[in-house]
C-alpha positions in Angstrom: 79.9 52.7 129.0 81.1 52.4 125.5 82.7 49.1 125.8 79.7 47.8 127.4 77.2 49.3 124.9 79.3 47.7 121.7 79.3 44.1 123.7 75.8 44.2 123.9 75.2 45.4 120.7 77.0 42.7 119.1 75.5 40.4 120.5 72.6 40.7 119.1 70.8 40.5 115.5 68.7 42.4 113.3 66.2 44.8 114.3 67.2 44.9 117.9 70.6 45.5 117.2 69.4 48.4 114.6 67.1 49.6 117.2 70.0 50.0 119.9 72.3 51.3 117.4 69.3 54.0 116.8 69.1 54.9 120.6 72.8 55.0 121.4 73.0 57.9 118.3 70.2 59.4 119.6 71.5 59.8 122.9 75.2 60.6 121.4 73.1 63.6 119.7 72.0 64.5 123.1 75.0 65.1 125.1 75.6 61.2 126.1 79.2 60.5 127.4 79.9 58.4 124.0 82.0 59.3 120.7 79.3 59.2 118.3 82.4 58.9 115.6 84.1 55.9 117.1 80.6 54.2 117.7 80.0 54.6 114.0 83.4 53.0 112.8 82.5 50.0 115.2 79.3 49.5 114.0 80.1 49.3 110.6 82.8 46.9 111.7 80.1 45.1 112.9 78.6 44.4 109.1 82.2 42.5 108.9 80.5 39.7 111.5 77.3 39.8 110.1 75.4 41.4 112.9 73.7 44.3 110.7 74.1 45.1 106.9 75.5 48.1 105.4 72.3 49.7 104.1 70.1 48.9 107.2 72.9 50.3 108.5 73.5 53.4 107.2 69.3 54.3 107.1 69.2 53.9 110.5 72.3 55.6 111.8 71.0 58.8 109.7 67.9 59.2 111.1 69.5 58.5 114.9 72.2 61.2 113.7 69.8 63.6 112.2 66.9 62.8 115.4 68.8 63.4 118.2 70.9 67.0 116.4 67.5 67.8 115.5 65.9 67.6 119.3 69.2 69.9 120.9 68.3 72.2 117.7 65.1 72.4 118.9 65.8 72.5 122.4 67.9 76.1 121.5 65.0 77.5 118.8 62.0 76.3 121.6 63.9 77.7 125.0 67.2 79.3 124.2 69.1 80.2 126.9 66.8 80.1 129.5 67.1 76.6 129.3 70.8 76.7 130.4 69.9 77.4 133.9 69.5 73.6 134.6 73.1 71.6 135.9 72.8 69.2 132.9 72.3 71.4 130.0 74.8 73.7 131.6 76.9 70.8 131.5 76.6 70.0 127.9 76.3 74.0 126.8 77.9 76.5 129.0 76.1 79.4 129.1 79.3 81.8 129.1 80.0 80.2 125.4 76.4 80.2 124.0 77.5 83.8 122.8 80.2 83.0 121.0 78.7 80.1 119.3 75.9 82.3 118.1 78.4 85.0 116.5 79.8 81.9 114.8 76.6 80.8 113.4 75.7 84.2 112.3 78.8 84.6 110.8 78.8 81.3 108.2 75.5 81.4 108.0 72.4 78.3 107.9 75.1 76.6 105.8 78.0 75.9 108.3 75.7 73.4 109.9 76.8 71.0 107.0 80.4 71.4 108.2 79.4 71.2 112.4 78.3 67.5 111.8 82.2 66.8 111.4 82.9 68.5 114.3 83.4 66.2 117.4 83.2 67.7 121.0 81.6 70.9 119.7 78.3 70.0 117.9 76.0 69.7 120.1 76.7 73.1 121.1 76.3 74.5 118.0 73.7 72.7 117.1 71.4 74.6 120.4 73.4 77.7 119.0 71.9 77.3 115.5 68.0 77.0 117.4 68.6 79.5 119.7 69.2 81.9 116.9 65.6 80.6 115.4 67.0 79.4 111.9 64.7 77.5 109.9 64.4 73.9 110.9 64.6 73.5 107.3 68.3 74.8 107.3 69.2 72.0 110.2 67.5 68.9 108.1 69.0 70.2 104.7 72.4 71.0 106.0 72.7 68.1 108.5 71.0 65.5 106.6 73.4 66.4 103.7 76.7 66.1 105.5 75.3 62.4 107.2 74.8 61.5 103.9 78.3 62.3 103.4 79.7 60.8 106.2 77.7 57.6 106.5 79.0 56.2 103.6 82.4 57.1 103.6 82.9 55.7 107.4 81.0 52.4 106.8 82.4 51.4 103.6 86.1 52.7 104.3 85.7 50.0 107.4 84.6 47.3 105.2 87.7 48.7 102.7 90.2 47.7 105.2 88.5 44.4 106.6 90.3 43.6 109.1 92.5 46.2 109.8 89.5 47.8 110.7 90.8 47.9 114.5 93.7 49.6 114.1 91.8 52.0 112.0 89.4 52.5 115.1 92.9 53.1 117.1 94.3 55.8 115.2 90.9 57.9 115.0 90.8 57.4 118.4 94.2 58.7 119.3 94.2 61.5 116.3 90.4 62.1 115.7 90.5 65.7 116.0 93.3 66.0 113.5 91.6 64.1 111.3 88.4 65.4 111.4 90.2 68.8 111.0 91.8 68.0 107.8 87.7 66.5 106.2 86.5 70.4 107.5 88.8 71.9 105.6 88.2 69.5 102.3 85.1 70.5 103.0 85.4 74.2 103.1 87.3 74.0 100.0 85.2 72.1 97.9 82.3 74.4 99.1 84.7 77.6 98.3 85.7 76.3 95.0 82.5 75.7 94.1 81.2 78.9 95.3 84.1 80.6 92.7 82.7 78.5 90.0 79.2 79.8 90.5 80.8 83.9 90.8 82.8 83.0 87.3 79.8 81.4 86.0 77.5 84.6 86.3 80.1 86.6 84.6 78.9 88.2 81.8 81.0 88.2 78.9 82.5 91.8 77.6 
């Protein structure tokens, strides 16, 4: 299906290769049998050939990110569990670990959501965890937005960094993505609990 999708998206131009780019997020958001991670890198590959522009790029591929996490968010804070009852959602979020995934949310809070969006394999889980808990959908947009924002840039112009190495980049995030998604969490938590320190040390009054 992926192969497929990518040979049809490049073989298009402008806004209908935007607008398919869009959907196939979208659905990726949604529990669709695609690596929304490895669709990203191709697609910004894809501003190597000309067939979409890194800006028009990265615009659309936030709001199809931010669109479809948003929907399974609101799928969890609009239904909950009730709505695991049907074969597919069961499918995409077992009931048996909706439990766990909401003691996980509770536990880090509105603002591990920033870190779930560099999760691959578990997000949209969490993300129906984080509705079905009834967070703010404030929290999802800020959080999520914020870590696209992140993300976006650094996959799109890494790509165009190595040119055209770019495939063999593709390979080894395919064979080692969860290792190195791993290792940008924990960057993340760091920076996050460093600058959390910073804020403590700041408030210190002096004796």
């Amino acid at each position: 299906m992926f192969d497929s999708a990518m040979a049809f998206l490049q073989s298009l131009q402008g806004f209908p290769a935007y607008a398919l780019l869009f959907a196939l997020l979208f659905s990726c958001g949604i529990g669709a049998p695609i690596n929304e991670d490895i669709l990203l890198l191709a697609a910004a590959a894809l501003t190597l050939k000309g067939v979409m522009e890194p800006a028009p790029l990265m615009v659309v591929a936030w709001f199809g990110l931010v669109a479809g996490d948003a929907l399974v968010f609101h799928w969890g804070h609009r239904f909950g569990a009730r709505l695991l009852r049907h074969r597919y959602f069961a499918r995409v979020v077992p009931e048996a670990r909706l439990a766990s995934m909401q003691d996980t949310m509770r536990r880090y809070g509105p603002a591990y959501i920033f870190v779930v969006r560099f999760m691959p394999g578990v997000r949209t889980p969490l993300f129906f965890a984080a509705g079905s808990l009834k967070m703010p959908y404030r929290h999802l947009f800020i959080f999520d937005g914020a870590a696209a924002l992140v993300e976006l840039p650094l996959l799109v112009y890494g790509v165009r960094y190595v040119g055209g190495r770019w495939q063999e980049i593709l390979a080894l995030v395919s064979r080692f993505q969860g290792v190195l998604v791993f290792g940008v969490v924990l960057l993340v938590l760091a920076a996050w609990l460093l600058s959390r320190r910073r804020a403590r040390q700041g408030r210190t009054p002096e004796i």
